[in-house]
C-alpha positions as CSV (number, residue, x, y, z in Angstrom):
1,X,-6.1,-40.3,3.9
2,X,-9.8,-40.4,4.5
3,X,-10.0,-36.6,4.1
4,X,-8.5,-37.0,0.1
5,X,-11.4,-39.9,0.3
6,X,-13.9,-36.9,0.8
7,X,-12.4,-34.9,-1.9
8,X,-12.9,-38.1,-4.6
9,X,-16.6,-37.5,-3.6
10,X,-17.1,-33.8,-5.7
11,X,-14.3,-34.7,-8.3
12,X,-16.7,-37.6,-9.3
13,X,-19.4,-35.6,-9.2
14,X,-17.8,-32.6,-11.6
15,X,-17.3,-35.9,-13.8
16,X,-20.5,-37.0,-13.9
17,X,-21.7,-33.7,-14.9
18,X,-19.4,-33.0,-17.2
19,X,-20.1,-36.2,-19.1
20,X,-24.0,-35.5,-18.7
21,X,-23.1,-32.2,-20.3
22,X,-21.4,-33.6,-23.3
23,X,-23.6,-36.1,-23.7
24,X,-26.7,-34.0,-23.8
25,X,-25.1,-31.4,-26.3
26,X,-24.4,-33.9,-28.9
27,X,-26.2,-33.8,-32.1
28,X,-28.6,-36.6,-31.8
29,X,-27.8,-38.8,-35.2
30,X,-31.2,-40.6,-35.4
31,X,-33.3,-36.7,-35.6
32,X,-34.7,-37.0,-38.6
33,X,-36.9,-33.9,-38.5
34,X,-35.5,-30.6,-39.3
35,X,-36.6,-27.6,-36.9
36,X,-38.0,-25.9,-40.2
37,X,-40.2,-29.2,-40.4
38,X,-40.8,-29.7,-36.2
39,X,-42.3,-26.2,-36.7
40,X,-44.7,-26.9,-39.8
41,X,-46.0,-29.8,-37.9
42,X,-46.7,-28.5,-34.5
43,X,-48.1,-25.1,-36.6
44,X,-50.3,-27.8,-38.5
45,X,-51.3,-29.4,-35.6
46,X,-52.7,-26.7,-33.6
47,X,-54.5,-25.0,-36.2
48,X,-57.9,-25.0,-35.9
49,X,-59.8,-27.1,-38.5
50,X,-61.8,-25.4,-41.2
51,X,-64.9,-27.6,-41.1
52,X,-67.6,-26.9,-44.0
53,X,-70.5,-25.4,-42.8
54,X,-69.6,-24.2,-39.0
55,X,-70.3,-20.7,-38.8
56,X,-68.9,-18.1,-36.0
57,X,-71.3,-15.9,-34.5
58,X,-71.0,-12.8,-33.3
């Protein structure tokens, strides 16, 4: 008996990851940001700013 108590041990664990697995590869409902849109904004974000009258020298 306490040797099918050991075995309970993994089988809970495959559970829990298994859940964890579907839970995490759900579409998320409340996403309201397309990846189209996610990749505008971080493009946009790490531009660098065109500031009147800076000048590069080289």
């Amino acid at each position: 008996m306490e040797a099918l108590v050991w075995l309970l041990v993994p089988l809970m664990a495959a559970v829990g990851v298994g859940l964890w697995a579907w839970y995490v590869s759900r579409p998320n409902s409340l996403d309201l940001w397309t990846d189209v849109e996610r990749y505008d904004r971080l493009r946009a974000g790490l531009s660098s700013p065109r500031r009147p009258g800076l000048t590069r020298r080289t």
